[in-house]
C-alpha positions as a Markdown table, in Angstrom:
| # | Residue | x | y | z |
|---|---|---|---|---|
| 1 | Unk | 22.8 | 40.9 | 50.8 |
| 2 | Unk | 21.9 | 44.8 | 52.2 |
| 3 | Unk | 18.6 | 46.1 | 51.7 |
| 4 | Unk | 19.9 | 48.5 | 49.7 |
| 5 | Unk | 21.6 | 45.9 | 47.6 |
| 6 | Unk | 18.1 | 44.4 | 47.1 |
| 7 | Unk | 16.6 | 47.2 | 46.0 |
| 8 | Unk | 18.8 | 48.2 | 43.7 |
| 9 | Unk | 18.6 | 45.0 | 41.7 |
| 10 | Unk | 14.7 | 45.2 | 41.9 |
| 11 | Unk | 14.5 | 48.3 | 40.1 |
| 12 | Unk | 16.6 | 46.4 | 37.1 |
| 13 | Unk | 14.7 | 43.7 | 36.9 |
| 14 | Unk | 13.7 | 43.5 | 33.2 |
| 15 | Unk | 10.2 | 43.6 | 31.6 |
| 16 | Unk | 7.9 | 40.7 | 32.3 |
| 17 | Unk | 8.1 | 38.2 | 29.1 |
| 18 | Unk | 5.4 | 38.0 | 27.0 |
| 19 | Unk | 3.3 | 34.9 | 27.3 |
| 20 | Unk | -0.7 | 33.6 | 26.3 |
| 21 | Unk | -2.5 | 30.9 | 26.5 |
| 22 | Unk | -3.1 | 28.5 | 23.3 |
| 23 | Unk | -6.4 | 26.6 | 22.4 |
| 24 | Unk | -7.4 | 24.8 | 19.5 |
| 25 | Unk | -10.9 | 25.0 | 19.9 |
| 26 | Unk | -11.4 | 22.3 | 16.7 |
| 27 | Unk | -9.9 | 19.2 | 18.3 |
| 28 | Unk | -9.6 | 19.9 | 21.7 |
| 29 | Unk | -11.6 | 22.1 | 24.2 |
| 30 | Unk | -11.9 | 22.1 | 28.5 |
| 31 | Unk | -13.2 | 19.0 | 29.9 |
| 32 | Unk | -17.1 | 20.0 | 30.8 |
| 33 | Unk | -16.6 | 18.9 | 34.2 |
| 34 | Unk | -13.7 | 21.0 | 35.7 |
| 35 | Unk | -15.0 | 24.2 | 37.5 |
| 36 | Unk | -15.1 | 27.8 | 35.4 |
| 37 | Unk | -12.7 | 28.9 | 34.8 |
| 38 | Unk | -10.7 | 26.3 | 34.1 |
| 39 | Unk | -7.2 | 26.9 | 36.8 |
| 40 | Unk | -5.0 | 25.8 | 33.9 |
| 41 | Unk | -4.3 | 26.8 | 30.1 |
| 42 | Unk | -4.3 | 23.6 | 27.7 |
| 43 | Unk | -1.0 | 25.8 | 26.6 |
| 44 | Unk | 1.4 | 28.7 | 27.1 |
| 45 | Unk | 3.3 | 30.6 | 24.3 |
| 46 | Unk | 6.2 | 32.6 | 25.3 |
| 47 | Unk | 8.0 | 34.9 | 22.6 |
| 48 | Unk | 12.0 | 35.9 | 23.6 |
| 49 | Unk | 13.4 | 37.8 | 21.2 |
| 50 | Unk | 12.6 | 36.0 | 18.2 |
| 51 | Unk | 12.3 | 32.3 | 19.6 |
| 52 | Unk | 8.8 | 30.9 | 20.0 |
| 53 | Unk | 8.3 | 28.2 | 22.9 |
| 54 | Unk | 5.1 | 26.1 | 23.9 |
| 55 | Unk | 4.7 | 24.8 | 27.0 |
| 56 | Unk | 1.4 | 22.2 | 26.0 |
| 57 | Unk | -0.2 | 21.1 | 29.4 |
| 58 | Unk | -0.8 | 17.3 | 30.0 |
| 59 | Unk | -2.9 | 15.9 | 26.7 |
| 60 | Unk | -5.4 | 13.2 | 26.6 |
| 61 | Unk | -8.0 | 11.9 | 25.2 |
| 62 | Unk | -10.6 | 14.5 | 25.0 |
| 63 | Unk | -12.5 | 15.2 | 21.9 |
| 64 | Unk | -14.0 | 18.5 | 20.8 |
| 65 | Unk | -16.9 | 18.6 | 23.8 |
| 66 | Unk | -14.4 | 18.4 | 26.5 |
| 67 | Unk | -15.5 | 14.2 | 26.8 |
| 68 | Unk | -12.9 | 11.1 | 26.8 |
| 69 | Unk | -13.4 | 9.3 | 23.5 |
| 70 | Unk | -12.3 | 5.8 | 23.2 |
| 71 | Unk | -12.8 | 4.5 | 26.3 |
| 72 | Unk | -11.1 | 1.5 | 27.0 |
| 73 | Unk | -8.6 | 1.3 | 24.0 |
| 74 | Unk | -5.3 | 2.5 | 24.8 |
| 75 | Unk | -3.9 | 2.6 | 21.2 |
| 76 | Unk | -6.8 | 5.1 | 19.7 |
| 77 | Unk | -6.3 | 6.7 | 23.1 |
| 78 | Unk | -2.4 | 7.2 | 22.5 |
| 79 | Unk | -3.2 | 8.4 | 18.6 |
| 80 | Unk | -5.9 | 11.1 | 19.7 |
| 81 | Unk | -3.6 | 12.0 | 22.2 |
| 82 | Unk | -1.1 | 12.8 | 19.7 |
| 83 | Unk | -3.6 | 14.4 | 17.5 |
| 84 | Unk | -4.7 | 16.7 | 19.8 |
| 85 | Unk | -1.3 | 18.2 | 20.6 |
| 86 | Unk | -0.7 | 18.1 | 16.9 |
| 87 | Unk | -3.6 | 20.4 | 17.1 |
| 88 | Unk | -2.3 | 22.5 | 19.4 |
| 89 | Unk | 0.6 | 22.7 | 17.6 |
| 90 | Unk | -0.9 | 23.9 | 14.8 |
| 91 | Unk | -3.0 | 26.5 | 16.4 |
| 92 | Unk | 0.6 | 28.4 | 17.0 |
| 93 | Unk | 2.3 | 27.8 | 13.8 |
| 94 | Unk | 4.2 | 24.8 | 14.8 |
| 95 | Unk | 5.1 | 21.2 | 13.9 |
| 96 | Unk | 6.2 | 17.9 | 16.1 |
| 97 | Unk | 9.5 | 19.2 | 14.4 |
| 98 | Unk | 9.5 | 21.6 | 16.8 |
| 99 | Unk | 9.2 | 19.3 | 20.0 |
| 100 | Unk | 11.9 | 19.3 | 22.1 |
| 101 | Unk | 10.4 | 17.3 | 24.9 |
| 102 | Unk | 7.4 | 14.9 | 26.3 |
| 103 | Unk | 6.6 | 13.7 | 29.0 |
| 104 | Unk | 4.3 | 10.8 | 28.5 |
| 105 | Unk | 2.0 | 9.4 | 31.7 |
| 106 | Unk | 0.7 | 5.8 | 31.3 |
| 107 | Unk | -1.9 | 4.5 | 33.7 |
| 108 | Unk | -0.4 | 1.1 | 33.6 |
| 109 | Unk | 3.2 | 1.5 | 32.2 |
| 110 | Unk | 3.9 | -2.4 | 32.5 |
| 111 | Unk | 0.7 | -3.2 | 30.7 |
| 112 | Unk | 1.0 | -0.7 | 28.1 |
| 113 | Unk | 4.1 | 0.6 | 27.6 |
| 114 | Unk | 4.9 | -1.7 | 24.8 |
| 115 | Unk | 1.6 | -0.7 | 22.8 |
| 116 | Unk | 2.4 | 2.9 | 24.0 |
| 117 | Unk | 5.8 | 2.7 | 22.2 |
| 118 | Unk | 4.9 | 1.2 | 18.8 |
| 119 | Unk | 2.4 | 3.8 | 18.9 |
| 120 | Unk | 5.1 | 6.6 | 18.7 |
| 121 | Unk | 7.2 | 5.0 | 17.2 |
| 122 | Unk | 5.2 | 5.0 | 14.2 |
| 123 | Unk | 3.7 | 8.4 | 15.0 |
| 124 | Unk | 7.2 | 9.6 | 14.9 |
| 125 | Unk | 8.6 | 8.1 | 11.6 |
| 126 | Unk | 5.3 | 9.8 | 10.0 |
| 127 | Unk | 6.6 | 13.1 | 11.1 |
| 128 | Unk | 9.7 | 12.4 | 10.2 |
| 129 | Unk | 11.6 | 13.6 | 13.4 |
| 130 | Unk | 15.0 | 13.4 | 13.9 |
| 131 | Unk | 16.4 | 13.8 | 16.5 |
| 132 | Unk | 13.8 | 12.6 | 18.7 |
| 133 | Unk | 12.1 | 14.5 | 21.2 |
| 134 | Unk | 13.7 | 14.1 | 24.9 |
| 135 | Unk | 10.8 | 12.1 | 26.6 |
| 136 | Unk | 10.5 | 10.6 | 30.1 |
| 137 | Unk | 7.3 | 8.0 | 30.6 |
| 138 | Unk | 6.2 | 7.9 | 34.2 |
| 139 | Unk | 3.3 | 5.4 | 35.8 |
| 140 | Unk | 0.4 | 7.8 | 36.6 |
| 141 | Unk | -2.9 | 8.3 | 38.1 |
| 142 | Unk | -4.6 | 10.5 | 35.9 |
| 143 | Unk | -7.1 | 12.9 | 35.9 |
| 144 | Unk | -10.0 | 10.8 | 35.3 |
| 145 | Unk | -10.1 | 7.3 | 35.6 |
| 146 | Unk | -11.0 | 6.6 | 32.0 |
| 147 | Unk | -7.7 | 8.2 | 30.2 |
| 148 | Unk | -5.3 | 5.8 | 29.9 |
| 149 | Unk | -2.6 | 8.0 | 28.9 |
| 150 | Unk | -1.7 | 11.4 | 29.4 |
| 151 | Unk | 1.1 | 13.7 | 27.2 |
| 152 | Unk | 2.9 | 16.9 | 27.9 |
| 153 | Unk | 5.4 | 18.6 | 25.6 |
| 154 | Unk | 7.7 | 21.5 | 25.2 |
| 155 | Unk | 8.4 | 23.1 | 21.8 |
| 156 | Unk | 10.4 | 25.6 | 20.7 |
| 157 | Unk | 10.4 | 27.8 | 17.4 |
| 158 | Unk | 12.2 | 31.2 | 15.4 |
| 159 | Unk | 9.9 | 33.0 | 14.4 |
| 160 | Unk | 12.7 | 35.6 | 13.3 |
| 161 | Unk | 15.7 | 34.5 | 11.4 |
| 162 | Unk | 18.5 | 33.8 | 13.4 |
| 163 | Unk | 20.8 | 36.7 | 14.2 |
């Protein structure tokens, strides 16, 4: 492509889209030990024209200090996880309904993969989702060596009636 042709096409690029960080300070703040500020936001909302989308950072964990609670057990682990981005959720006007992904990180997927899915399974049929969320599970090191699972998700809302 000319120069010119590139500058042309720079000058209609359209307006940046709107997007802020989400927090739900209640169930789920920065983990006291990462540096201020923190270099990530726990999640992004993004308005387009009338459609709502959450991009919710990796979840874990963490209770309302910014400490890893339950230590050790993998199941409470995997339901505070899910509480917190239920949280999250929440904070924004949303519901697991609105999940449209997850990407789920295990520490040891061999060892706990099987506990890790009767966990959402269960979590699931309580929200009464279907269709399911698309999910991938990966074998992870996490960010500290005490989570034993770790959960990002992608939402996606109207928040105007479709046209």
């Amino acid at each position: 492509m000319k120069l010119l042709d590139v500058e042309l096409l720079s000058g209609l690029a359209a307006a940046p889209i709107e997007k802020r960080s989400i927090t739900n300070l209640r169930v789920l703040n920065e983990a006291f030990d990462y540096p201020k500020p923190s270099s990530f936001s726990r999640g992004l909302r993004i308005d387009l024209n009338g459609l709502a989308i959450l991009l919710i950072s990796g979840t874990a964990s963490i209770g309302e200090s910014g400490e890893s609670i339950h230590i050790g057990d993998f199941r409470a682990q995997t339901r505070r996880t899910f509480a917190n981005i239920t949280g999250l959720l929440a904070a924004e006007g949303a519901t697991w309904k609105d999940i449209v992904r997850t990407t789920c990180y295990l520490r040891d997927i061999e060892r706990d993969y099987a506990a890790f899915n009767e966990e959402r399974t269960a979590f699931y049929a309580r929200q009464e989702l279907d269709p399911l969320p698309a999910s991938t599970g990966i074998q992870a090191i996490l960010c500290r060596p005490e989570l034993l699972i770790e959960i990002e998700a992608i939402a996606m809302f109207r928040t105007e009636p479709a046209p």
